[in-house]
C-alpha positions as CSV (number, residue, x, y, z in Angstrom):
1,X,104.8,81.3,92.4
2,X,107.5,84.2,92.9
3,X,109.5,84.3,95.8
4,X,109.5,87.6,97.7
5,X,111.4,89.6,100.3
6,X,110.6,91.9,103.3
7,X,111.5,93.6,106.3
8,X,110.3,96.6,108.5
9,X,112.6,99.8,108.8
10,X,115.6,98.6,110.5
11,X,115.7,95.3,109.6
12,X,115.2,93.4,112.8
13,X,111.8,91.8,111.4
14,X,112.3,90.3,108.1
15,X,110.3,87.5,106.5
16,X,110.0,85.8,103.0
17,X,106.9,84.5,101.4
18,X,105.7,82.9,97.8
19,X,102.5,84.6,96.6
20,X,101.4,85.3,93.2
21,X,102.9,88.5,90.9
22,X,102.1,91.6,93.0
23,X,99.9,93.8,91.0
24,X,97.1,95.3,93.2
25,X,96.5,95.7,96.4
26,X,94.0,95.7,99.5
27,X,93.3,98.8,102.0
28,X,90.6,98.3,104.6
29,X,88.3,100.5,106.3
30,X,87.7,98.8,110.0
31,X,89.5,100.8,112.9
32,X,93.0,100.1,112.8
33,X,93.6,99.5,109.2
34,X,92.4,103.0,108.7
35,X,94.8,104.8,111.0
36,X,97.3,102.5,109.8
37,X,97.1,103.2,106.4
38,X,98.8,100.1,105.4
39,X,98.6,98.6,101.2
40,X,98.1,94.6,101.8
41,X,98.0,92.1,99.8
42,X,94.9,91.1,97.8
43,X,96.2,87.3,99.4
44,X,96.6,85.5,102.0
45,X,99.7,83.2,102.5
46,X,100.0,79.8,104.0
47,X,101.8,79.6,107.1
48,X,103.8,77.4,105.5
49,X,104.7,79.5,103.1
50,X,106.0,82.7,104.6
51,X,109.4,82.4,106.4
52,X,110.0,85.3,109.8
53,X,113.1,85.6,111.1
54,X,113.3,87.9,113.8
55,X,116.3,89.3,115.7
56,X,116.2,88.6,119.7
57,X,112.6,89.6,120.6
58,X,111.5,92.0,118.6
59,X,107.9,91.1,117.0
60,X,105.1,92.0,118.6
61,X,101.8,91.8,118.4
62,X,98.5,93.6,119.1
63,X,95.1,91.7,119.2
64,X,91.7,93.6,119.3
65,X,88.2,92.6,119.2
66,X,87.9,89.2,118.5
67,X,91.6,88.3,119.2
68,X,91.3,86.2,115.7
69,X,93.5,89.0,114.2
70,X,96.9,89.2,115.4
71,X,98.8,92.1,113.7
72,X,103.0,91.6,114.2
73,X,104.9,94.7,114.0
74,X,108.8,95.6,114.6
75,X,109.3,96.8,118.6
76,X,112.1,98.9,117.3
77,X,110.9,100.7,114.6
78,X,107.2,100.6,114.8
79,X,106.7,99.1,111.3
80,X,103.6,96.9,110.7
81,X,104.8,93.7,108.9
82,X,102.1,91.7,108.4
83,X,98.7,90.0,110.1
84,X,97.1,87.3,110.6
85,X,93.8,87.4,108.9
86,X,90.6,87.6,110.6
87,X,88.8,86.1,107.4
88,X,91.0,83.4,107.3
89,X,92.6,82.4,110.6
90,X,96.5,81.4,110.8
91,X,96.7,82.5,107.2
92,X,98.8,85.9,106.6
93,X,98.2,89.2,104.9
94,X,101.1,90.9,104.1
95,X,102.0,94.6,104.3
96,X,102.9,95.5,100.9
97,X,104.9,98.6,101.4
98,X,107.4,96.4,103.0
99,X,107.7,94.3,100.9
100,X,111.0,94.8,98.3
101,X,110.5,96.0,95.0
102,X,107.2,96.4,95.5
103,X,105.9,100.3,94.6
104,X,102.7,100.9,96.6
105,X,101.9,104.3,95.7
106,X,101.5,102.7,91.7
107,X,99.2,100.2,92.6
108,X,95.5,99.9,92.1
109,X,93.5,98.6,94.8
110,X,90.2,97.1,96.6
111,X,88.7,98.4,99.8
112,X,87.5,95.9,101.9
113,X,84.5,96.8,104.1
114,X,86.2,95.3,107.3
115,X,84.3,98.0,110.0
116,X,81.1,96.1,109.3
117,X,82.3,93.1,110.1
């Protein structure tokens, strides 16, 4: 599986995972995916196999709901990273738009009917 590279806006998040080729995506519907407006990943990656490095303290992380979700983003910048799926707990969705290389605006996707969960 490729290797791939990613960081929010001003680099203090930055994390590396192996997935497979990137060549669709996922948008959901529930409450903060929509006014997030974030492309994910049609996968989800093993903790084992995503690297984050982040500078001093600068991930955060909002929980909602059910607190299963736990959605990381960059206290500097503002930049959603990446989750941790409610479908599959401890396992990652990525946030393809920053993810390097990766042209979100070209690529097909799924919606996922996550407000009726």
């Amino acid at each position: 599986m490729p290797v791939y590279q990613g960081s929010c806006h001003c680099g203090n998040v930055r994390f590396s995972f192996h997935a497979p080729e990137i060549v669709e995506g996922v948008r959901c519907n529930c409450s903060i995916c929509e006014k997030k407006g974030a492309m994910m990943g049609n996968f989800v990656v093993d903790p084992s196999d995503i690297d984050i490095q982040v500078s001093d303290d600068f991930l955060a992380t909002y929980e909602f709901a059910t607190h299963i979700a736990k959605h990381h983003f960059c206290k500097q910048c503002g930049i959603y990273t990446f989750h941790q799926a409610l479908r599959k707990p401890g396992h990652y969705r990525v946030h393809l738009g920053c993810v390097d290389g990766v042209d979100v605006l070209a690529l097909p996707y799924e919606l996922i009917d996550g407000a009726s969960l």
